[in-house]
C-alpha positions as CSV (number, residue, x, y, z in Angstrom):
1,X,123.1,71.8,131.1
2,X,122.7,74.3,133.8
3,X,120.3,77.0,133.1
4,X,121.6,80.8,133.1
5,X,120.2,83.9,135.7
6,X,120.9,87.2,136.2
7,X,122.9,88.3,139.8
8,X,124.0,91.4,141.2
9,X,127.9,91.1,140.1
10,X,130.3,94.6,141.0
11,X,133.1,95.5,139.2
12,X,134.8,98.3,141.5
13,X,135.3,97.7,145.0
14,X,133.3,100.5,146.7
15,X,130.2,98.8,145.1
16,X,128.8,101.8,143.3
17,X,128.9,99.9,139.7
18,X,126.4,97.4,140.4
19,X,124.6,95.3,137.5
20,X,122.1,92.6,136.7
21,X,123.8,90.3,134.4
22,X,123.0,86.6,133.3
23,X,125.2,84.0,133.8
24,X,125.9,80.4,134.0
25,X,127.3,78.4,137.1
26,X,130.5,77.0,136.2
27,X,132.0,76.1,139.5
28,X,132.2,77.7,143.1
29,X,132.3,81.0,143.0
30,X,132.6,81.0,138.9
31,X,130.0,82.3,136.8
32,X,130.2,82.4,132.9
33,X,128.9,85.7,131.4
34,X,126.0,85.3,129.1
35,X,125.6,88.8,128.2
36,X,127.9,91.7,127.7
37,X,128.9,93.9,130.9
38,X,128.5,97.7,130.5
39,X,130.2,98.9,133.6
40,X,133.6,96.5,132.9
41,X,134.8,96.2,128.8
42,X,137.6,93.7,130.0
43,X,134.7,90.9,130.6
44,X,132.8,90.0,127.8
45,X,130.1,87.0,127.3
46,X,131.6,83.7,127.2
47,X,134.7,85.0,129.6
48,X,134.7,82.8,133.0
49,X,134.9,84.9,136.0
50,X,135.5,84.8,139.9
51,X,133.2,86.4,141.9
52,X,132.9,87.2,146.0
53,X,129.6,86.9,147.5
54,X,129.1,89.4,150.0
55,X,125.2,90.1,151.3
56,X,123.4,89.0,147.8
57,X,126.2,91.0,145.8
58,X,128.8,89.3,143.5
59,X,131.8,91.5,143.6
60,X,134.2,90.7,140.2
61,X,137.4,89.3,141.4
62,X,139.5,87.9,138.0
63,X,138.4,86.5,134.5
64,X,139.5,82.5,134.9
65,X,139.2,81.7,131.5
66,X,138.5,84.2,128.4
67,X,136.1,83.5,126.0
68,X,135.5,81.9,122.8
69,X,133.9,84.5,121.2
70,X,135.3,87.8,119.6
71,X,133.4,91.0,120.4
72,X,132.4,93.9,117.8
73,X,130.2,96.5,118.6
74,X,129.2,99.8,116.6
75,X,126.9,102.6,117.0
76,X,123.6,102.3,114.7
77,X,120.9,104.3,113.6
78,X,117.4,103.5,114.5
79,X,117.0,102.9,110.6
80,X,120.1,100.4,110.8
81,X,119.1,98.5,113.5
82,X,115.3,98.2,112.2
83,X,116.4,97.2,108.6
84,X,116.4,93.9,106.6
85,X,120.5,94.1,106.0
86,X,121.1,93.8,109.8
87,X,118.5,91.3,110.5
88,X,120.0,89.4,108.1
89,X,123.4,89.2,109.1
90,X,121.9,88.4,112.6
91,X,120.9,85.5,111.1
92,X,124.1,85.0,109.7
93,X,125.8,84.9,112.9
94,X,123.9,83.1,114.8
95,X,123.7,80.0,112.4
96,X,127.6,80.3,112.1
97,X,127.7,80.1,116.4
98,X,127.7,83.7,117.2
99,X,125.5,85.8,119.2
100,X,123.7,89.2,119.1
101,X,122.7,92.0,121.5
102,X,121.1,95.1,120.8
103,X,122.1,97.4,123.9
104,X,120.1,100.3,124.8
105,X,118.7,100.4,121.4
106,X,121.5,101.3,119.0
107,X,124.7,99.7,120.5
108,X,124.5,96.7,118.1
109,X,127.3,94.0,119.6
110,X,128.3,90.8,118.0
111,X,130.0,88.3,119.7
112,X,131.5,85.1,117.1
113,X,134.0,81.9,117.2
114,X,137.7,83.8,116.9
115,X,137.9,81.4,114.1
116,X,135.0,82.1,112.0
117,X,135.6,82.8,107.9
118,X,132.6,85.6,108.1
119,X,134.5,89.2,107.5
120,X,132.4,90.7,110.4
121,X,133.7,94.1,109.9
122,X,133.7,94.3,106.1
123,X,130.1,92.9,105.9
124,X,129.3,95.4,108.5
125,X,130.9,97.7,107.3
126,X,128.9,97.6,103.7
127,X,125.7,97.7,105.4
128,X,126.5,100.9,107.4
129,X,127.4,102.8,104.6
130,X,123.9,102.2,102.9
131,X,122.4,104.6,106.1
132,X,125.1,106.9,105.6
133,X,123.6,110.8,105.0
């Protein structure tokens, strides 16, 4: 298996958008994402994208191949993202093949198999309203 590292990828054309993200060789000039993009909500982890090399910079040229996963993200509360409900589900997701990020500290994304039988949002859903004032 080939091992996953972070490179300079740019999603707009005048370069100003530039970040770090880790990804997976899968081919010349294709790089599967292995975290979620800030600067571009069209890409997502798992999605297969061509890139342009140009002086150390990847520029983003199209997804090849979307991925796997389906992405759902919410805003949470320190007091969310610190509690026993959430890590829970995390563990939930991952042992059913999903994946977690916590982004910035409170931008809580999950990325899971389209065909999973977990109801992300209604489980989520439940837990957020326990922090609700």
């Amino acid at each position: 298996m080939l091992e996953s590292s972070g490179i300079h990828i740019c999603f707009n054309a005048d370069g100003r958008e530039i970040e770090i993200l880790d990804v997976t060789p899968f081919g010349k000039d294709k790089f599967r994402i292995e975290e979620t993009p800030i600067f571009n909500p069209a890409v997502t982890m798992g999605d297969i994208i061509q890139v342009k090399e140009e002086n150390g910079v990847y520029y983003y040229q199209e997804t090849v191949q979307k991925s796997p996963f389906k992405r759902y993200a919410w805003l949470l509360s320190k007091e969310a993202v610190d509690s026993t409900a959430i890590a829970a589900f995390k563990h939930r997701i991952i042992e059913n093949e999903g994946k977690c990020e916590l982004i910035f500290g409170g931008l809580f994304v999950i990325h899971i198999p389209k065909n999973t039988s977990i109801d992300v949002d209604g489980e989520m859903n439940r837990i957020i309203e326990r922090f609700e004032i």
